[in-house]
C-alpha positions as CSV (number, residue, x, y, z in Angstrom):
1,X,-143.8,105.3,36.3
2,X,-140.9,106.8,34.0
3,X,-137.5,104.9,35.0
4,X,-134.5,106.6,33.7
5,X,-132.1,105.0,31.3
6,X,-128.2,105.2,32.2
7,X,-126.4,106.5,28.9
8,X,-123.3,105.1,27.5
9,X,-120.6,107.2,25.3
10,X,-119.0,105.6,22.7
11,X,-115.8,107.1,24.3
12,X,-116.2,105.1,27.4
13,X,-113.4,103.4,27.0
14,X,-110.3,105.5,26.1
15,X,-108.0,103.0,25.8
16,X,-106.2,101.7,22.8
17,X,-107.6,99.6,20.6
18,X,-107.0,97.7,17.4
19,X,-108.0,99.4,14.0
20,X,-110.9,97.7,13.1
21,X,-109.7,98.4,9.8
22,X,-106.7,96.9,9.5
23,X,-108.2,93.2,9.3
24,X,-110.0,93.0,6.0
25,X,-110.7,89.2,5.4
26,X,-112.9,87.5,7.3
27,X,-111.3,85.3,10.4
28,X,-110.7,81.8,9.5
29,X,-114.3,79.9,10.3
30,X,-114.0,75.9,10.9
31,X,-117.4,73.1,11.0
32,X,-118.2,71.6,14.0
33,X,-121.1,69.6,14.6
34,X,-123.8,71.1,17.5
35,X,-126.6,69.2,18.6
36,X,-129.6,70.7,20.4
37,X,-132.9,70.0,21.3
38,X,-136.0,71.3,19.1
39,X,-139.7,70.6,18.9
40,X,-138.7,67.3,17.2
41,X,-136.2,66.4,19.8
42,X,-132.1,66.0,19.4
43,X,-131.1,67.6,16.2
44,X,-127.7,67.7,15.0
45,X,-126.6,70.2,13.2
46,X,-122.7,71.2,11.1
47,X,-122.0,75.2,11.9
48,X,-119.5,77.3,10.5
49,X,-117.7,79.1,13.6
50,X,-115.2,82.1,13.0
51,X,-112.5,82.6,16.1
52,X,-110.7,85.5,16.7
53,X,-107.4,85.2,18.9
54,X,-107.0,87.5,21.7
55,X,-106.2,87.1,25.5
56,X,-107.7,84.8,27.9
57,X,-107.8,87.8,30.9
58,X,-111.8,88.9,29.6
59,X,-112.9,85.7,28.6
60,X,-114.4,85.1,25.2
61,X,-117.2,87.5,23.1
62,X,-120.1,85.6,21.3
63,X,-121.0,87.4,18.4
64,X,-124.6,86.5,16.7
65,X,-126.1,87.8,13.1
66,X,-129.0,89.1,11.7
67,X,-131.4,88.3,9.1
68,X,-129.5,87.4,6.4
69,X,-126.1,88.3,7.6
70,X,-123.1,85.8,8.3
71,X,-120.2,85.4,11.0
72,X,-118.4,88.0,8.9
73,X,-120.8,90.8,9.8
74,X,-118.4,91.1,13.0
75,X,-115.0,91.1,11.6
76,X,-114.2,94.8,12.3
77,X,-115.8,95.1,15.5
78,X,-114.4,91.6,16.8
79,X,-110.8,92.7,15.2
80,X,-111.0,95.8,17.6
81,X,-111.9,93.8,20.6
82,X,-109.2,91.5,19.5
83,X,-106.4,93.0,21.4
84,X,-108.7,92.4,24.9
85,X,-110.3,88.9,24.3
86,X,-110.7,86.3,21.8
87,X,-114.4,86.1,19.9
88,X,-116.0,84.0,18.2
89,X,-118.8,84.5,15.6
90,X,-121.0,81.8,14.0
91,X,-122.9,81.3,10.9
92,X,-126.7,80.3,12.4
93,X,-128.6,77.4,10.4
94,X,-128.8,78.0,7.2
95,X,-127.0,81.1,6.5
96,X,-123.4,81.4,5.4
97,X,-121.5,77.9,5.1
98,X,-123.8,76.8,7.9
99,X,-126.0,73.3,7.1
100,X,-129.5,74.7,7.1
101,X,-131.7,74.1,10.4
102,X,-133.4,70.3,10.0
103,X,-136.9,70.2,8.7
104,X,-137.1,73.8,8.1
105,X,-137.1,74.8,11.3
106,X,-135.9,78.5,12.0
107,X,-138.2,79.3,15.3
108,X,-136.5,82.1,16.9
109,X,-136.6,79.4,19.9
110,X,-134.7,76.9,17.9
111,X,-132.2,79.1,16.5
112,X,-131.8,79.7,20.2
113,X,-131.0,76.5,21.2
114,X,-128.5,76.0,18.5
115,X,-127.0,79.0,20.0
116,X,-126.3,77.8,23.6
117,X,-125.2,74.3,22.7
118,X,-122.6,76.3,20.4
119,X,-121.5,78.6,23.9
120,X,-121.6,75.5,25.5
121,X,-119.0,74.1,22.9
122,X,-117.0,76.5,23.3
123,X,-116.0,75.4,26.9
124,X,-115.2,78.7,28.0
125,X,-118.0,79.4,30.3
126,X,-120.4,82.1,30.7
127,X,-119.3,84.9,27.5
128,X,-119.7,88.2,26.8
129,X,-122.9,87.6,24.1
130,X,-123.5,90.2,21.2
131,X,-126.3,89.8,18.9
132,X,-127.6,92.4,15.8
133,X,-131.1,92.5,14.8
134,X,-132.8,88.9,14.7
135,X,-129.4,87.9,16.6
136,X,-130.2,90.6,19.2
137,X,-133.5,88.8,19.6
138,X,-132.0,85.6,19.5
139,X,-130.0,86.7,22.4
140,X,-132.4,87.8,24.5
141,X,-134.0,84.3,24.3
142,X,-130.4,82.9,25.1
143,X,-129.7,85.6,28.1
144,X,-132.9,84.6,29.5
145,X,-133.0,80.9,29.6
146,X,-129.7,80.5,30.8
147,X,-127.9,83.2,32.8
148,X,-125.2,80.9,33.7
149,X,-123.9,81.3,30.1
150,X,-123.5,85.3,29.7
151,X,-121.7,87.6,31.6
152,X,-122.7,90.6,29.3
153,X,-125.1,91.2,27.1
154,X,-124.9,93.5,24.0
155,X,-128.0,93.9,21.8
156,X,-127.6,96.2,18.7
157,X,-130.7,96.9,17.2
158,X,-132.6,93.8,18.1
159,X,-134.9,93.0,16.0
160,X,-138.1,93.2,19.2
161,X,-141.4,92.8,18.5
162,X,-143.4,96.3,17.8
163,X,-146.8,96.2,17.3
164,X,-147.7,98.9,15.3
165,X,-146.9,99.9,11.6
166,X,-143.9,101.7,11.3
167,X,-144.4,104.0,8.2
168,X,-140.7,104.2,7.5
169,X,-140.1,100.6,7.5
170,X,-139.0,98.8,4.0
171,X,-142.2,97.0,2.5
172,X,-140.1,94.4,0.6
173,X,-139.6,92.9,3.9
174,X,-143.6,92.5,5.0
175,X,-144.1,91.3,1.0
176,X,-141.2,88.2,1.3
177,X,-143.5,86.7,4.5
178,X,-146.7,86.5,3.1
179,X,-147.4,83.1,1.2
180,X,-147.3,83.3,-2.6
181,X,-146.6,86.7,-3.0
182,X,-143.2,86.1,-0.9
183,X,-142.5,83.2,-3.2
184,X,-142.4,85.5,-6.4
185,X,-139.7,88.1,-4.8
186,X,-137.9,85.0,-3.3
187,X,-137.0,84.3,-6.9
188,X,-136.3,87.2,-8.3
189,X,-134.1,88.2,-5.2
190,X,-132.4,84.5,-5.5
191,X,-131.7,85.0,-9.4
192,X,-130.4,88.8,-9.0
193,X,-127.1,90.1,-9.5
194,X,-125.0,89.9,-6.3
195,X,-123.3,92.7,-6.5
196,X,-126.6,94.5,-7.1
197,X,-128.2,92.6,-3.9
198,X,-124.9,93.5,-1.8
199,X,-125.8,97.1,-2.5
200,X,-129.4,96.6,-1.5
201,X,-128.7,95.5,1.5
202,X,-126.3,97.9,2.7
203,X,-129.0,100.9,1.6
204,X,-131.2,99.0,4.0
205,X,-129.0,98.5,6.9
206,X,-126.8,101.6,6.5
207,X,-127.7,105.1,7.2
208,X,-125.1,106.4,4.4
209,X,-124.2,103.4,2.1
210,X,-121.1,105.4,1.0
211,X,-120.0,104.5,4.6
212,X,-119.4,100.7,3.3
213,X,-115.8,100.4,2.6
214,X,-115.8,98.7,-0.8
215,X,-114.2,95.9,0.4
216,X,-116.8,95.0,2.4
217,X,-119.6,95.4,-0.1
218,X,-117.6,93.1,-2.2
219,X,-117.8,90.7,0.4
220,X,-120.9,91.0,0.9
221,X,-121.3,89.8,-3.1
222,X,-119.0,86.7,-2.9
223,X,-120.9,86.1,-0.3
224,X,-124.4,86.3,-1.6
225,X,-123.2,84.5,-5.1
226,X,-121.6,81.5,-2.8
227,X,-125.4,81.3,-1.4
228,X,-127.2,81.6,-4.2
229,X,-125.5,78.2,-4.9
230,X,-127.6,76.8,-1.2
231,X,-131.0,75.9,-2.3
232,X,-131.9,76.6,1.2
233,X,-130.5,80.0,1.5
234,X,-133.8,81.5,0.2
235,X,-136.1,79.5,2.8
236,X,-134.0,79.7,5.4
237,X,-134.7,84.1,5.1
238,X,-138.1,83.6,4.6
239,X,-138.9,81.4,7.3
240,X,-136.6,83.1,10.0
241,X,-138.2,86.5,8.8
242,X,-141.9,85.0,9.3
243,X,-140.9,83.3,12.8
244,X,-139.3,86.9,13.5
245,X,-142.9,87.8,12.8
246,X,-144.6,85.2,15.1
247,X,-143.4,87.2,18.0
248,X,-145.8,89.8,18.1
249,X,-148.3,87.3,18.6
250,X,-146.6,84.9,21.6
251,X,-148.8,84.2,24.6
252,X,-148.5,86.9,27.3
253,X,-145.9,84.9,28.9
254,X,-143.7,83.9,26.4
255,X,-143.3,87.6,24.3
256,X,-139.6,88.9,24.0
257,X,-140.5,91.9,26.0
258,X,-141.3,89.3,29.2
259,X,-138.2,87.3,28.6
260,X,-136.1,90.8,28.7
261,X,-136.9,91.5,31.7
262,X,-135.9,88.8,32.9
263,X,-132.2,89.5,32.3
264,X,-130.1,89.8,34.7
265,X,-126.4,90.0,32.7
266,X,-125.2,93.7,32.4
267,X,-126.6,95.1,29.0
268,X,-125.7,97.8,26.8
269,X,-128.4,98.6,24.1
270,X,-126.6,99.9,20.8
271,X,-129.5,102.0,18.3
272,X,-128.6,104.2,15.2
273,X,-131.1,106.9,15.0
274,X,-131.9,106.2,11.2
275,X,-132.1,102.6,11.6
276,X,-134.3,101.9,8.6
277,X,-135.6,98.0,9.7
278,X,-136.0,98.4,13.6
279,X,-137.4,101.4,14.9
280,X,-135.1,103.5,17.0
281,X,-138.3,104.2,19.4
282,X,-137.9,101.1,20.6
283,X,-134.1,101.8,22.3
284,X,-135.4,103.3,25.1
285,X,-138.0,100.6,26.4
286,X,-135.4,97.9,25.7
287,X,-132.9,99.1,27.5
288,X,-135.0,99.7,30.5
289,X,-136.9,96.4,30.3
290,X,-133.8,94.3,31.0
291,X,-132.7,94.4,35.1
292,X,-129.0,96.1,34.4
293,X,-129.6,98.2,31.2
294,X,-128.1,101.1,29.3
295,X,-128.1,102.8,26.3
296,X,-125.8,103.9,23.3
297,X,-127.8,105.9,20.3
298,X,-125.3,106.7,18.0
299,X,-126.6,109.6,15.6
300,X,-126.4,109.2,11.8
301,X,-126.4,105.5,12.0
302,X,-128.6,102.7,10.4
303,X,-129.6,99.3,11.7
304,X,-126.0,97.7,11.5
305,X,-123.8,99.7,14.1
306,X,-121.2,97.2,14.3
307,X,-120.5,97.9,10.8
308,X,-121.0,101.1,10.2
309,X,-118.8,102.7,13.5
310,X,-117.1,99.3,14.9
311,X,-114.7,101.5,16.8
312,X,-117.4,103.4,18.8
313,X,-119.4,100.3,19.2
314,X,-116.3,98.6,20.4
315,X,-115.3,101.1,22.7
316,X,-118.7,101.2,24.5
317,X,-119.0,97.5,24.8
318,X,-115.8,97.2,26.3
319,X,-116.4,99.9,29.0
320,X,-119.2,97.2,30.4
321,X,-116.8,94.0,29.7
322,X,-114.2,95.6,31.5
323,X,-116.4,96.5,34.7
324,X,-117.6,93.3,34.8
């Protein structure tokens, strides 16, 4: 049976809010040391978390990356939610200034631990939790485990399991998780020039890279030359794309799609129609999977909405903050 889909607008909210342009550096990040339980038991773990200042009145958002993104990949959006709540974004295991995850471990259901102990740190109770491609998936672990920790939910283009080839998807990314042949485009990606791999990576995740202010593809750069300096940073991509891979094949109970629908939290699923890494097909089912779903497709946009319109993605995540 066909269940219909409510459909946000990105002009939800007609409010004012701040320019998400007007805060060009990233917000100041701190350490603190988060300890959750793996497959190995306790592990303890020193993560670089980003606040942004804002009111108490909405409580706080939670913002979580994607495959090899960073806390910063939600300074505009969080800078336009500013003016309504504080946020805080974090660095996952082993990306930005984050340690990387002990013994290797970058499970999707690890990295989802680390991610509630870090709620749990913050002390604010349940938050308002927004996650981006492999964070989006991350998320949906989190939402589902413990509902007592998010009030809202915002997914933009998680990265859910599909189970079919999607001709438009970028084959570098199947190549870097097979064994050996990965290993040869690991190097050549962890030697390249980082303004040259900050360009890459916004063809892939943007629909028109000339959309990228230039300040942000420069930071994108700093960044990647600051990692290239992490022997980790390499394997920590690799291994988080190939357990981003082992979701497809998750026993019937455990698959992303089950733990979805479990979700109770009010959600708002953000897709760009040209999203070159996550099929847009998918927006649909995902947003009527979870219990309290809706949907925001945003034409012209790639995989990284956040970034690419941070005023219309803010705007439509706080018409579902504020009603909750």
């Amino acid at each position: 049976m066909s269940v219909s889909v409510p459909i946000a607008r990105a002009s939800s909210y007609d409010g004012e809010i701040v320019d998400p342009m007007s805060r060009r550096a990233p917000w100041p990040g701190a350490y603190r040391d988060i300890t959750a339980p793996t497959a190995k038991g306790p592990r303890t773990i020193r993560l670089n978390f980003r606040e942004t200042p804002g009111p108490d009145d909405l409580g706080r958002a939670f913002f979580v990356h994607g495959l090899g993104g960073s806390s910063t990949n939600f300074t505009e959006v969080a800078t336009a939610m500013s003016g309504f709540m504080r946020g805080t974004s974090i660095d996952l295991p082993g990306y930005g200034v984050s340690d990387p995850a002990p013994g290797g471990d970058y499970s999707i259901d690890t990295q989802a631990a680390y991610v509630i102990a870090s709620i749990e740190a913050t002390g604010d109770g349940p938050v308002h939790l927004v996650g981006n491609s492999m964070g989006g998936l991350i998320s949906v672990y989190v939402a589902a485990r413990r509902p007592d920790l998010v009030r809202t939910l915002t997914l933009v283009s998680p990265a859910m399991p599909t189970y079919r080839y999607e001709s438009g998807a970028d084959p570098r990314m199947l190549l870097l998780a097979i064994p050996g042949l990965g290993s040869i485009l690991q190097r050549q990606l962890a030697l390249g020039d980082p303004h040259d791999r900050a360009w890459m990576s916004t063809q892939l995740c943007f629909e028109d890279p000339d959309r990228a202010p230039g300040f942000r593809v420069d930071q994108i750069a700093s960044e990647v030359a600051l990692r290239q300096r992490y022997p980790w940073s390499m394997h920590a991509f690799t291994e988080s794309l190939r357990a981003i891979a082992a979701t497809v094949v998750r026993r019937a109970g455990r698959t992303p799609w089950r733990l979805a629908a479990q979700i109770t939290a009010p959600t708002l699923v953000v897709w760009g129609d040209r999203d070159k890494l996550v099929p847009a097909r998918l927006a649909e089912r995902c947003a009527r999977t979870v219990q309290d779903g809706r949907l925001l497709m945003l034409s012209g946009v790639g995989h990284t909405a956040q970034l690419e319109m941070p005023e219309e993605a803010a705007r439509a995540m706080l018409e579902m903050m504020i009603a909750r």
